[in-house]
C-alpha positions as CSV (number, residue, x, y, z in Angstrom):
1,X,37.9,38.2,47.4
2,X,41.3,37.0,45.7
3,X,41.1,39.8,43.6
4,X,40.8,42.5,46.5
5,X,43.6,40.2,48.6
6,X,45.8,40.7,45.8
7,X,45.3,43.9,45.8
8,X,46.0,45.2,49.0
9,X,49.3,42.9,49.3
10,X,50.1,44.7,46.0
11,X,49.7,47.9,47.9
12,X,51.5,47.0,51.2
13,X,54.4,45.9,49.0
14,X,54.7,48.6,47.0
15,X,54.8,51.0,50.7
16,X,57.4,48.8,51.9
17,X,59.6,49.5,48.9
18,X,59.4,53.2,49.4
19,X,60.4,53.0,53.1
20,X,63.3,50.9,52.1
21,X,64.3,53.1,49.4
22,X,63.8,55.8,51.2
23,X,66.2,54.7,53.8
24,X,68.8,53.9,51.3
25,X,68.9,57.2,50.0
26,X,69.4,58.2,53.2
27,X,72.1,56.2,54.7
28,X,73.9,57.0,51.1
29,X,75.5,60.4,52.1
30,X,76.8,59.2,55.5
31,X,78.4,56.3,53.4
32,X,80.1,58.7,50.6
33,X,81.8,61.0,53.2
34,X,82.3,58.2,55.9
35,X,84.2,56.8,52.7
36,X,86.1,59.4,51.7
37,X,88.3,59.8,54.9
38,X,89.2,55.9,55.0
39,X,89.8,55.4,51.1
40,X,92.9,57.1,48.8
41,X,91.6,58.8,45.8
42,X,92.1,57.6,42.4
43,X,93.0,59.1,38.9
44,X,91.0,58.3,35.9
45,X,93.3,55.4,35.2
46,X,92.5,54.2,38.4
47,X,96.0,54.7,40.2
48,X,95.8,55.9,43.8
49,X,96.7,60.2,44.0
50,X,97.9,62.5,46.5
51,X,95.1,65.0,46.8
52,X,96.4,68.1,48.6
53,X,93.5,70.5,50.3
54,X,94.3,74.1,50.5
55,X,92.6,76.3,53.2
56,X,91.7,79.5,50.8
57,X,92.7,81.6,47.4
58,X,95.9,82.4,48.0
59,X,97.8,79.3,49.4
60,X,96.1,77.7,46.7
61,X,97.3,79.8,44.0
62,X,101.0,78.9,45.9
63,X,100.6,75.2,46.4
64,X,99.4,75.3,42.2
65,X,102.3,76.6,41.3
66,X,104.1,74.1,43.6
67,X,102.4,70.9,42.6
68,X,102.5,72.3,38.8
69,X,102.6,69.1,35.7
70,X,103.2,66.3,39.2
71,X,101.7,63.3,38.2
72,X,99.5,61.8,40.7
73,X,99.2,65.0,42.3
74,X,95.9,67.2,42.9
75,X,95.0,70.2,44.7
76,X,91.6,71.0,46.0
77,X,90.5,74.6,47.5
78,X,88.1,73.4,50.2
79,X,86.7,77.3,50.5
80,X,86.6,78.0,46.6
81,X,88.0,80.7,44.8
82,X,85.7,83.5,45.6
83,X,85.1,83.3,49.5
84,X,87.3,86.4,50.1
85,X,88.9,86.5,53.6
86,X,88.2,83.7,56.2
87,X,87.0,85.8,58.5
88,X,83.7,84.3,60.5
89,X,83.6,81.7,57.8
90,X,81.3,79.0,58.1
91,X,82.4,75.3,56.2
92,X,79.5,73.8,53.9
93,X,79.3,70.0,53.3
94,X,80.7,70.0,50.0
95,X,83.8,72.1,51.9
96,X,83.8,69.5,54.0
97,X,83.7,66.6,51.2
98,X,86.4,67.9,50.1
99,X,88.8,68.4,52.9
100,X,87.9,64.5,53.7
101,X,89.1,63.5,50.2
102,X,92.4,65.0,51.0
103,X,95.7,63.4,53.2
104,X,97.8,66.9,53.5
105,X,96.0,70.3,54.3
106,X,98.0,73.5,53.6
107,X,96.8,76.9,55.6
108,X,98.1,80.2,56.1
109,X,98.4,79.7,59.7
110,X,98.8,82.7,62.1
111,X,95.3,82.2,63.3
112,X,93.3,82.5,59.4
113,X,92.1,79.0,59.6
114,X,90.8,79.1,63.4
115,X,87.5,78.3,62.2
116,X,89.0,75.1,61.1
117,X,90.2,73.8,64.3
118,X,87.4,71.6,65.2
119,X,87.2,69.8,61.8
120,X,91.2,69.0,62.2
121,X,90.9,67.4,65.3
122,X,88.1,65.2,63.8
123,X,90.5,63.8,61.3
124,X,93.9,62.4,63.5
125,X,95.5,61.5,59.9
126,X,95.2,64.6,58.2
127,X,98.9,66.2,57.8
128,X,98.9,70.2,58.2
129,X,101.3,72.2,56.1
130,X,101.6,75.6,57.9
131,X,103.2,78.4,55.3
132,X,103.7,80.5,58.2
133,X,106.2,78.8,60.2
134,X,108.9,80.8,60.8
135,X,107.5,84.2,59.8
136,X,107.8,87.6,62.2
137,X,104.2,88.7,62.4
138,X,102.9,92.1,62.3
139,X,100.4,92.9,65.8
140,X,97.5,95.9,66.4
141,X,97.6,98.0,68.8
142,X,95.3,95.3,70.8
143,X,98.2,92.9,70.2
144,X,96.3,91.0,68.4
145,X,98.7,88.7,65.0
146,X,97.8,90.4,61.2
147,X,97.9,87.1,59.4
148,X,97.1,88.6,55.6
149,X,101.3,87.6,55.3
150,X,100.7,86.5,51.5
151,X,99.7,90.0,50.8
152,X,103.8,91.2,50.7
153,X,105.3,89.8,48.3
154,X,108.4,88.7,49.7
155,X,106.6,86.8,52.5
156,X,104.7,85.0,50.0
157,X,108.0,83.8,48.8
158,X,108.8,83.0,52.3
159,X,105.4,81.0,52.5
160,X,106.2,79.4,49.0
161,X,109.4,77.5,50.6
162,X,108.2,76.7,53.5
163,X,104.8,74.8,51.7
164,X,107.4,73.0,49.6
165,X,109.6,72.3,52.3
166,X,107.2,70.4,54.2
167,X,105.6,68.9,51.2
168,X,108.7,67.5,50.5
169,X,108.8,65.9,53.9
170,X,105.4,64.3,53.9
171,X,105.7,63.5,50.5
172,X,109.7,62.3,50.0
173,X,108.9,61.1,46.3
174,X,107.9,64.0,44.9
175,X,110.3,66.2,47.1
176,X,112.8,66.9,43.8
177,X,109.4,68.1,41.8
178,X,107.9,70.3,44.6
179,X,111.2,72.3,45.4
180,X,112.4,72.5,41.1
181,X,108.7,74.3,41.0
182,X,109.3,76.4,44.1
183,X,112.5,77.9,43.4
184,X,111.0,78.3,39.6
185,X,108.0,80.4,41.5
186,X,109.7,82.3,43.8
187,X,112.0,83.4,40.9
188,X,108.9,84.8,39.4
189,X,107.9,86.3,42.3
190,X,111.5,88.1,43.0
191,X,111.2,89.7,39.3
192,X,107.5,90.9,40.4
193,X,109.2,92.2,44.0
194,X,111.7,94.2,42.1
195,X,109.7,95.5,40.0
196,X,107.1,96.9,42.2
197,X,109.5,98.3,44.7
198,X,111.5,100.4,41.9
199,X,108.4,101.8,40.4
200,X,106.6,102.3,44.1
201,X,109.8,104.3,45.2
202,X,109.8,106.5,42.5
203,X,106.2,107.9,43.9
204,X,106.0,111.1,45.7
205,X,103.5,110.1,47.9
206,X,103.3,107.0,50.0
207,X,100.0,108.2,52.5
208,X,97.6,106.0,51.7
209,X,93.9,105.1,53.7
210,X,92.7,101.9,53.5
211,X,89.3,99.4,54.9
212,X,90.3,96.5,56.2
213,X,93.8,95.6,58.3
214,X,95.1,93.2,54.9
215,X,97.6,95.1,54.0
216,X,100.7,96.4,57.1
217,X,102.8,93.8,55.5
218,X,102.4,95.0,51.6
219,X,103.1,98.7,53.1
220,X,105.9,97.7,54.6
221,X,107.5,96.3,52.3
222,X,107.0,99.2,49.6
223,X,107.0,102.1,52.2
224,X,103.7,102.9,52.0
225,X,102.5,104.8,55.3
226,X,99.1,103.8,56.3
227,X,97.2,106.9,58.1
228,X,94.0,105.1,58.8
229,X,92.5,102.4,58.5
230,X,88.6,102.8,58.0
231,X,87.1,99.4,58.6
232,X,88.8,96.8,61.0
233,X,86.7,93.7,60.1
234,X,85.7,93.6,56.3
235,X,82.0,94.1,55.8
236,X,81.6,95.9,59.4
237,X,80.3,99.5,58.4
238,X,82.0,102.1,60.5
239,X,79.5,103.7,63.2
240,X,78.9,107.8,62.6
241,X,81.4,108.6,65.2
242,X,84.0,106.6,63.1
243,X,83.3,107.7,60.0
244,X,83.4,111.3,61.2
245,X,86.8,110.7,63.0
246,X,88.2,109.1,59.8
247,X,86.6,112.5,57.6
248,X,89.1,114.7,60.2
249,X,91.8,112.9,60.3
250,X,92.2,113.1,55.9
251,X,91.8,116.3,55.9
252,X,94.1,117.1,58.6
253,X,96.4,114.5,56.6
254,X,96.5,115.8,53.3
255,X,95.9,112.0,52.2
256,X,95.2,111.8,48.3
257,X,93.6,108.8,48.2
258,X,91.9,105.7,49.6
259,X,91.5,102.4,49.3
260,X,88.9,100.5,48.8
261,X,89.2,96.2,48.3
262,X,87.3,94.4,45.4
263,X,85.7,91.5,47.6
264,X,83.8,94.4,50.4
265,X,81.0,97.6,49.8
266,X,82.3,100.9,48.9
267,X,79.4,103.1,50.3
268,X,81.7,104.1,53.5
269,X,85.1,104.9,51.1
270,X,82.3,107.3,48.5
271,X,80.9,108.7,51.7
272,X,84.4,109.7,52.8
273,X,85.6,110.7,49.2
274,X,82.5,113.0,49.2
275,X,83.0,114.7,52.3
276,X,86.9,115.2,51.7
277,X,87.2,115.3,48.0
278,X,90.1,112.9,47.7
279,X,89.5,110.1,45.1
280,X,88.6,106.2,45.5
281,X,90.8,103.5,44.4
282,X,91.2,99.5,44.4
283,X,94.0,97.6,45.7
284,X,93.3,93.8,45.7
285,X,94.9,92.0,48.6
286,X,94.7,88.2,46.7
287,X,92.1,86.7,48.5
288,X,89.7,85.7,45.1
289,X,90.3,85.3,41.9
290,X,91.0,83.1,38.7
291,X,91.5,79.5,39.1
292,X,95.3,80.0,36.9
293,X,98.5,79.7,38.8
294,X,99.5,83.2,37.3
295,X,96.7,84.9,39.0
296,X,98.4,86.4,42.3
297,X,101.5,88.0,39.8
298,X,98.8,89.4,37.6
299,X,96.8,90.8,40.9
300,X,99.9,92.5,42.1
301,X,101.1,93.9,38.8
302,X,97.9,95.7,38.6
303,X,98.0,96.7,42.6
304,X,101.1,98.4,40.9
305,X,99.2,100.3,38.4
306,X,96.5,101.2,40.5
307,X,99.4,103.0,43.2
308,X,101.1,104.5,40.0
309,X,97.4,105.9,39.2
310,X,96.6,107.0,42.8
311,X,100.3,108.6,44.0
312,X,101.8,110.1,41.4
């Protein structure tokens, strides 16, 4: 009988462990994001750092730049570097363990981050850093605001001074370092300006087609006229009836080429190039890529080559 007593306590202790372990390794999550919001991050050598949370690819690739060799400074890309455009974009939980980690978010603005909106107002102490305050923004014919502003190279400057203007306000300390990296950036960027618009005016044909509405600014910049535009919203195949309308309209135009975006299906553009013989390209509007703060100049220089290929 002590034998068997011993026993079954021996079982009913070893159940009760589980249940209590199991409800640690529940409540253990809640307590690591709860956490992050409430504590400041640390470096390695255990100082407290500013970590800086970027909205998607391209303000990231701007606030790197700005932040560049800033001790005690680190930037986070809450969406990663290959989400593409934000459109319909759903946050995960380690999106969202990220953002909480960070006291200053930096977004596009002009309605990219909507999807964000919610989160924000969860999190009172978050700082926002909008890059387009202050820009002029393109609208459809529906009236609705184009907010692909990064994708013209002198609004990216724009977007550039205005991160490191604000930056500098939330963060007065580091204010010198952000705008000396700035005006080093947008330097860079002028050089890449110049360049394409020389070589882009020099082309003897600016019709272009493109999928997707990410690039009014970039044409208008480098007076590029956009006859059509295939696909509104990236990934939406076209119907038959606007496929076929787009087919017309080419060959009516006497369009050479079209346009075609790395992140999105070609099967419409080949379809198109099939039925009206002109050839397929790819112009990259910035919104993935490598994780290197030279990455949007190199994505533009070969936009350039790609237009050089296409128009000439």
């Amino acid at each position: 009988m002590k034998t068997r007593n011993t026993g079954r306590r021996s079982v009913f202790l070893s159940r009760r462990n589980v249940l209590v372990l199991a409800g640690l390794l529940l409540t253990l999550p809640l307590l690591v994001l709860g956490g992050c919001s409430s504590s400041p991050a640390e470096s390695d050598s255990g100082e407290q750092k500013l970590v800086i949370a970027t909205s998607f690819y391209p303000i990231y690739i701007m606030v790197r730049n700005i932040t560049l060799d800033i001790p005690g400074v680190e930037v986070v890309n809450i969406t990663g570097t290959v989400t593409g455009c934000l459109h319909d974009y759903h946050l995960t939980t380690a999106d969202l363990k990220r953002l909480r980690q960070a006291e200053i978010l930096v977004i596009n603005g002009a309605g990219m981050e909507s999807f964000l909106d919610q989160v924000i107002e969860q999190q009172p102490d978050l700082k926002i850093v909008d890059a387009s305050r202050g820009i002029s923004l393109i609208r459809d014919e529906h009236g609705h605001e184009n907010a692909h502003i990064w994708v013209s190279v002198s609004l990216a400057m724009k977007q550039v001074q205005n991160i490191a203007d604000q930056l500098a306000e939330l963060d007065v300390r580091n204010g010198p370092a952000y705008q000396e990296n700035a005006s080093r950036y947008i330097k860079e960027l002028e050089r890449l300006k110049e360049e394409m618009r020389e070589t882009i005016a020099q082309l003897p044909n600016k019709d272009i087609v493109t999928f997707h509405e990410a690039f009014p600014y970039f044409a208008d910049e480098f007076g590029l006229n956009i006859v059509a535009v295939v696909e509104r919203e990236p990934g939406s195949e076209p119907s038959a009836a606007e496929l076929a309308a787009a087919i017309k309209l080419i060959r009516q135009s006497g369009v050479k080429a079209i346009f075609v975006e790395p992140q999105y299906s070609t099967k419409a553009a080949r379809t198109i190039a099939r039925e009206t013989g002109i050839e397929v390209y790819t112009l990259d509007p910035a919104v993935t890529g490598a994780d290197d703060p030279g990455a949007y100049i190199e994505i533009m220089r070969s936009n350039l080559r790609v237009l050089v290929e296409a128009l000439s």
